[in-house]
N, C-alpha and C positions, 0 to 999 in steps of 0.2 A: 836501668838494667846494668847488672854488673861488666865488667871488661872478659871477665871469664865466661858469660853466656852473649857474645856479640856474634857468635854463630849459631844460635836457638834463635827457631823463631817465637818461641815461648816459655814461659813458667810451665814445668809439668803439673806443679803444685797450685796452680790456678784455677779453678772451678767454681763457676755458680752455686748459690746459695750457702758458700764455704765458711767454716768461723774463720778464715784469713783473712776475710776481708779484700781478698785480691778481684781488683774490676776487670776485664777482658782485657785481654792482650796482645791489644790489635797489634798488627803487621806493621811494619815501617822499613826503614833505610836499614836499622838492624839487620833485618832478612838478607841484605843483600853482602854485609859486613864476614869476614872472614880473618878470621887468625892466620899465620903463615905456620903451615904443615911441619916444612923443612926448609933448610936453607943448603944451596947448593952455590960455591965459586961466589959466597958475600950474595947470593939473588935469595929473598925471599918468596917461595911457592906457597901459595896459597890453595884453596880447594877451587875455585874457576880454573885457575892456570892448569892444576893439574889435568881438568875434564878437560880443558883444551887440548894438553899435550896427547892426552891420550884418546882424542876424538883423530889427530893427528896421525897419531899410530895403527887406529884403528881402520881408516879411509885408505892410506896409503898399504897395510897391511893386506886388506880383502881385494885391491884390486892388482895388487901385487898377486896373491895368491889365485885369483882366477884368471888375470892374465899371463903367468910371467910363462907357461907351458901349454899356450893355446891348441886347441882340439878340433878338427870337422864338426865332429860330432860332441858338441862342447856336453860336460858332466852339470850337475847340478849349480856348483860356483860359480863356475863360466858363465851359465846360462840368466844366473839373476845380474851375477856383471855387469851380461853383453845387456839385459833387460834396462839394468838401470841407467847404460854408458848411453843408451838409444835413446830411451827415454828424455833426456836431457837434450843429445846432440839433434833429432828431430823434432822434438817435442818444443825445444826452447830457440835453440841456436839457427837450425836451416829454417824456421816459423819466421825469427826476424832476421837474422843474414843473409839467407839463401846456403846453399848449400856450398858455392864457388868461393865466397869472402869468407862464409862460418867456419871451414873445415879447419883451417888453424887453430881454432879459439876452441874449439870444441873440449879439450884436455882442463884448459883453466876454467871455463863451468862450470865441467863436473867434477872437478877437485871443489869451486866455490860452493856448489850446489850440497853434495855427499856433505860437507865440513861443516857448513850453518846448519843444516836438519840433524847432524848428529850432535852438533853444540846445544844446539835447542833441545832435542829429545829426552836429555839428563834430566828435562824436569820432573818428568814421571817414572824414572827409573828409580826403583828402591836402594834405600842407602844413598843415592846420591843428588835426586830431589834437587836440581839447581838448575838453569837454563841456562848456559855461559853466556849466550846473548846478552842477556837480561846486564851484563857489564857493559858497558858503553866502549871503554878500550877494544875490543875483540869487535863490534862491529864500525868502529871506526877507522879500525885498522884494514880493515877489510874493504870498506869503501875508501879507503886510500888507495891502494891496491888499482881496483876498477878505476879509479880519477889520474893516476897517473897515465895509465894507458890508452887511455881517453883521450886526454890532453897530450899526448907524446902522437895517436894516431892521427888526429885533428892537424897536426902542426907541420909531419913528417909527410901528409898525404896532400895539402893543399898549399903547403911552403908557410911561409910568416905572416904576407897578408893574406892570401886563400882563409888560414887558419885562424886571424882576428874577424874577417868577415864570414865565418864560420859559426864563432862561440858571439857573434855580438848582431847575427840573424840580418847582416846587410842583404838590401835589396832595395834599389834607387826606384823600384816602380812605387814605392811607398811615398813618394814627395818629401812634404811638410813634417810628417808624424817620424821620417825615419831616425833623427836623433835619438826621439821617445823609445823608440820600442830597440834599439843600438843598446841604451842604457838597461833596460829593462832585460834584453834578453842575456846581456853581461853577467847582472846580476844572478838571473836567473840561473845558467849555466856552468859561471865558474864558482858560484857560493852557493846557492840557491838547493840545487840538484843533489850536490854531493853531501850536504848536509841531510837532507831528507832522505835520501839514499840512505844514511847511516840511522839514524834517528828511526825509519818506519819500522827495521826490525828492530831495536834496542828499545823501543815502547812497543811494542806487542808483546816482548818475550819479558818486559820488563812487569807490565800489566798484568799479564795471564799466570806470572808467578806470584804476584799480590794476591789475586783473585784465589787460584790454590793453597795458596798456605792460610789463608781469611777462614776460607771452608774447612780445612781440616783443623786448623785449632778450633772451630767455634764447635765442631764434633764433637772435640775432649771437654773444653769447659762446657758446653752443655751436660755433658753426658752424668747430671747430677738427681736425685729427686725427680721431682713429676715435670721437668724439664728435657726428661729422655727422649720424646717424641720429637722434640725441636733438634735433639742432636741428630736422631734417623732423620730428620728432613736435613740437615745440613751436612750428614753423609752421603745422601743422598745427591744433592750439589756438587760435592767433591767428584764423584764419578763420572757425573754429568760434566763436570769441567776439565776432568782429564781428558776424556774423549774428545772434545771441543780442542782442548789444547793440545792433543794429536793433529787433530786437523789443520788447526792454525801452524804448527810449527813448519809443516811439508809447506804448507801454500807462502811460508816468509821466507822459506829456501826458495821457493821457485820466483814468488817476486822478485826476490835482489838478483836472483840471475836475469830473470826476465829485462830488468832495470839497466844491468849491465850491459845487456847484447845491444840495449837499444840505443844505451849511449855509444856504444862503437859503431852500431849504424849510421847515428849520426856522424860521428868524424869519417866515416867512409863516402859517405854520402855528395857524388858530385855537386848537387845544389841542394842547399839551406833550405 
């Protein structure tokens, strides 16, 4: 594939039983590949970056605009707001903090929460067809975020040693085996955790973008001769896996929050 089509995820000119001679064209790392749009102050912006920035603008915008003039009797804005600001703060944060320890944290959630579902949702938005997730940077970055604060509340809440006998699961009633599980839960904890933190969305959102764009090209190049039938079942897939992929996107915003409350539980957490 030429360098001028590394942001297609196909030949248009590709179709079954064609005199081109052109085989399927299947999906790969391509898909994920982007030319830079524009270049601002020497930074090359690409089309994720941009869906970032302007998932950015878009989160902080709406709840700018339904909070910044709060109401009794809140109007429609407010009201999906207040629904989705609750939703989150009960729903995720008082479920694993309680309401006493959560209420701080509450803000950074639903900023995480709002940001990864509308990073994710560009998959199925037309024209823009991309899941930012599905970049490994953006949920990297974002599970850094969560591990700093993690690691800063663990350390600031039970001092230096509190906070290695914290992340490396000390407790002397364990004997013999407590080296074993010291090492393991180290592991576990300061590499282990933050890694798959990052990783569970960026392979869902990475997959489920495979998965759709698979089905929609194989729509077009079917769509030839008495091979028609195979393309309405493989449009058929497509819709079937948008909807799917609606789903899945809301539930990998809620896991990484989910994920996050619980790692700060844990560094709040009198005993291990």
């Amino acid at each position: 594939m030429s360098a001028e089509k590394t942001t297609l995820a196909f030949d248009w000119s590709c179709r079954i039983l064609a005199d081109n001679g052109c085989g399927f064209p299947a999906p790969g790392l391509h898909s994920f590949l982007f030319k830079p749009m524009f270049t601002v102050g020497g930074y090359e912006f690409n089309k994720p970056m941009l869906l970032a920035l302007i998932s950015t603008v878009l989160v902080v915008g709406f709840f700018w605009a339904a909070f910044s003039k709060p109401k009794l009797v809140p109007g429609k804005l407010q009201m999906i707001g207040e629904a989705g600001y609750d939703f989150v703060r009960r729903g995720i944060v008082y479920e694993t903090l309680g309401k006493r320890d959560g209420e701080k944290y509450v803000p950074l959630m639903v900023s995480l929460f709002f940001f990864i579902w509308i990073m994710n949702i560009w998959s199925v938005i037309p024209l823009m067809q991309f899941p930012v997730s599905s970049v490994i940077a953006f949920p990297a970055a974002l599970a850094l975020i969560v591990y700093v604060l993690w690691m800063s509340l663990t350390f600031r809440t039970h001092g230096f040693v509190g906070g290695l006998k914290n992340v490396t699961g000390y407790d002397k009633s364990l004997g013999g085996v407590l080296p074993l599980v010291m090492v393991i839960e180290f592991f576990s904890n300061v590499l282990v955790r933050p890694f798959t933190h990052m990783v569970r969305l960026f392979a869902n959102m990475f997959a489920g973008h495979l998965l759709l764009v698979m089905f929609t090209v194989a729509s077009w190049y079917l769509l030839n001769s008495w091979m028609i039938p195979a393309a309405g079942v493989s449009f058929v897939m497509t819709i079937v896996m948008i909807a799917f992929e609606l789903f899945v996107q809301l539930v990998q915003a809620y896991v990484f929050v989910l994920l996050a409350c619980t790692y700060i539980q844990g560094a709040l957490a009198k005993h291990h």
